[in-house]
N, C-alpha and C positions, 0 to 999 in steps of 0.2 A: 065630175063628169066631163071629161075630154070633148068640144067638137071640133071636129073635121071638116074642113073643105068639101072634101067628098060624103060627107053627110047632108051635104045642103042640095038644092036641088040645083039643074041647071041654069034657070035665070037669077035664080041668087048668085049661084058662082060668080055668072058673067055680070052681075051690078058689082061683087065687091069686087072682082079685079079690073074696072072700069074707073072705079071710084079711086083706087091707089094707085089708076096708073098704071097696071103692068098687065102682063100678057099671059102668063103664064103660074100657077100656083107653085111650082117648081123656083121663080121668083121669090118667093116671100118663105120657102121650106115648108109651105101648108103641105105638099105632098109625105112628109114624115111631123111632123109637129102639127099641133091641133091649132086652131083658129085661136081660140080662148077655151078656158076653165069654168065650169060653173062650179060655186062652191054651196053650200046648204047653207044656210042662214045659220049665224054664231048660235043665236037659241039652241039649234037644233043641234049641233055641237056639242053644249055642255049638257043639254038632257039624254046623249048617247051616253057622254063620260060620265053621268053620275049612275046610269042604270049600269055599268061595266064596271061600280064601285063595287 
C-alpha cells in the first residue's frame, strides 16, 4: 500500500516537512512518489503463495 503526502492530513504534512527542513513536498518528489510503502507481514506473504499453490 503506497502512502501519499496528500494522504496525510494537513498538520501532519506541515510537521513532516518542518521536520526535514523544506518547504515544499514538490522538494522531496512526495508530490509523484509516495512517502513510504507498507508491506503485509512475510507471514502473510507466504500463506497467499501457498493458497495460489
Amino acid at each position: 500500500m503506497d502512502i501519499y503526502y496528500s494522504d496525510l492530513i494537513p498538520e501532519t504534512q506541515q510537521a513532516v516537512l518542518e521536520t526535514l527542513g523544506i518547504k515544499t513536498p514538490e522538494e522531496g518528489n512526495w508530490d509523484t512518489f509516495p512517502l513510504f510503502v507498507l508491506e503485509p507481514p512475510e507471514s502473510l506473504v507466504d500463506e497467499e503463495e501457498d493458497g495460489k499453490s
